[in-house]
N, C-alpha and C positions, 0 to 999 in steps of 0.2 A: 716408607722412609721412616727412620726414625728420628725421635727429637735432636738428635745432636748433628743429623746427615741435615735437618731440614734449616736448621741456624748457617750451618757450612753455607750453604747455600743460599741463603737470604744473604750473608753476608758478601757471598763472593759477586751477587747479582749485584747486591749496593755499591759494590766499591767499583762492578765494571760501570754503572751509570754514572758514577761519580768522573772517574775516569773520562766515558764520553765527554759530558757536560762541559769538563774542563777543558779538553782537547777543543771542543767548538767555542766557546770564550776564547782562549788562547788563538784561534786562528781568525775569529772575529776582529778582536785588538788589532791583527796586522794586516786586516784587511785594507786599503785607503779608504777613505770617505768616499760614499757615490755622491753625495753634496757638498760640493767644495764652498766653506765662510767665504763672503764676501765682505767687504769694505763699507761700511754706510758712505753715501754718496749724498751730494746736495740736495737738498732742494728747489722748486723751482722758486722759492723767497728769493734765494740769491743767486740765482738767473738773472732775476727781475733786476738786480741793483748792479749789476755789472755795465750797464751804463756809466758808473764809476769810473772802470780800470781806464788806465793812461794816465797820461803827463796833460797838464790841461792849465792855458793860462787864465788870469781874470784879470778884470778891472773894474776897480770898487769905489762905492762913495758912501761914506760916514753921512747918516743925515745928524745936522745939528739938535743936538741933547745936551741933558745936566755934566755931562761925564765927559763929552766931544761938542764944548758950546760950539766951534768955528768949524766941526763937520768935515770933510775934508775929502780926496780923492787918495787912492791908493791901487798899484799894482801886486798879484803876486801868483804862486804856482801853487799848484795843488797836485802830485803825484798819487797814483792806488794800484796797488798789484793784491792778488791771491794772496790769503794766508795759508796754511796747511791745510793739504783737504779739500780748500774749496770751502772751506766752511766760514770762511772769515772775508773780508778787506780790509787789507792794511796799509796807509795812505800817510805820507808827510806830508803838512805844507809851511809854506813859509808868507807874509806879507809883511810890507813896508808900510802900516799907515799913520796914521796924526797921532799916536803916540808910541811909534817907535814900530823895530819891526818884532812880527808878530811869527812866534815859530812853535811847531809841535806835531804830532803823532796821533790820528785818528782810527780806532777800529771798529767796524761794522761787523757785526755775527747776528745771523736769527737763533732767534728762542722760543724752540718748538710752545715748551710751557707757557709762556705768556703770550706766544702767539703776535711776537712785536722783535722787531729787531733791537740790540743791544746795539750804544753808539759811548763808547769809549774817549775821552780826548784829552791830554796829557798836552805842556802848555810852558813855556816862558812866562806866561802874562798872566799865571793864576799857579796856585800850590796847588799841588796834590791831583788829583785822576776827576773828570767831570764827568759822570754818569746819565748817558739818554737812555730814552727810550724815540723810536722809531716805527713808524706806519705808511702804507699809501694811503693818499685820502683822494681817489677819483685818483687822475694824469699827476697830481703832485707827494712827492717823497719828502714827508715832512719828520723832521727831529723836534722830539721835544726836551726840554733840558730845566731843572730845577733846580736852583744852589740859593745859599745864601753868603751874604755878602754886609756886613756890620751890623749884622743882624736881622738886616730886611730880606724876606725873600723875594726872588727873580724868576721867572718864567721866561725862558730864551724860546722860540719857534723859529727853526730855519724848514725853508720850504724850496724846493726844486720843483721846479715848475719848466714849461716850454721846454721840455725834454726831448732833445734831438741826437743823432750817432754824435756829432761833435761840436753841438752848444748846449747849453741850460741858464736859466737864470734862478740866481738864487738871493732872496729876501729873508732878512731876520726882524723880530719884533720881537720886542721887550714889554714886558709885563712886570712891572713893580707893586708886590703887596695884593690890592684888590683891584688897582688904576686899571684902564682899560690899555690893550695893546698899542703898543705903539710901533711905528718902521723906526729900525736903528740903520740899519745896515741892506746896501743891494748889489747885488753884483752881475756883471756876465762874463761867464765862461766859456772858452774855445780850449778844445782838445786840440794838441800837436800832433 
């Protein structure tokens, strides 16, 4: 062979490989996926807390404090269904108590990162969005919540305890500054 028969020919061998290669890319492309994406799906965090979901009524008592001297009795509802996904709880409620009635929008999502559920709660009876953080501790589903308020800061702890299909009770305590906890608020709840 000679040099110019032997180029012909490297070249026409290159371009029939080239050719293949692309014939099988191009028929790859339209092949369908043998692995069909799936959807990220919950976890079992929020499994756990769908004890939530439903319409569920209470009945509350203010214990006497600086803020609530005469303390008081109070009814109201608490509703939570699904957010998108499954990833979330998103819950209204409403209460009538010693100062006035009390209305707002709570959302519950876990956070794989911190490993703590995010608890959300949006409010009549305070401006702006109140930021928890959220944990089991043993049998009780406790919220922890930290704002400040004329400057002093608050430590809020609401605790679900005596977790049953359709009661719970739920206790808050307040922590002012370095003071030690105190009960502000207790309530029991019945699911409809």
């Amino acid at each position: 062979m000679n040099g110019v028969t032997k180029v012909v020919t490297i070249v026409v061998f290159a371009s029939a490989l080239v050719i293949v290669a692309g014939a099988q890319e191009s028929s790859e492309q339209k092949k369908p996926a043998t692995q069909e994406t799936k959807a990220p799906q919950p976890g079992p965090e929020m499994e756990r807390i769908k004890f939530l979901l439903g319409r569920w009524s209470t009945d509350s008592e203010y214990e006497k404090t600086p803020m609530i001297p005469d303390g008081g009795k109070c009814t109201g509802w608490y509703e939570a269904r699904l957010g998108p996904g499954g990833f979330s709880i998103i819950a209204d409620f409403e209460e009538n108590g010693p100062l006035g009635p009390e209305i707002g929008h709570e959302v519950i999502s876990w956070d794989p990162k911190q490993e703590a559920y995010t608890v959300v709660t949006v409010g009549n009876a305070f401006p702006g969005a109140v930021i928890g953080k959220s944990r089991w501790e043993g049998d009780k589903f406790v919220i922890q919540t930290d704002f400040t308020e004329h400057g002093t800061t608050m430590h809020l702890r609401s605790e679900y305890s005596d977790i049953k299909d359709h009661s719970t009770r739920i206790e808050e305590f307040m922590q002012v500054g370095d003071s030690p906890a105190r009960l502000i608020y207790k309530s029991y709840a019945v699911k409809k």
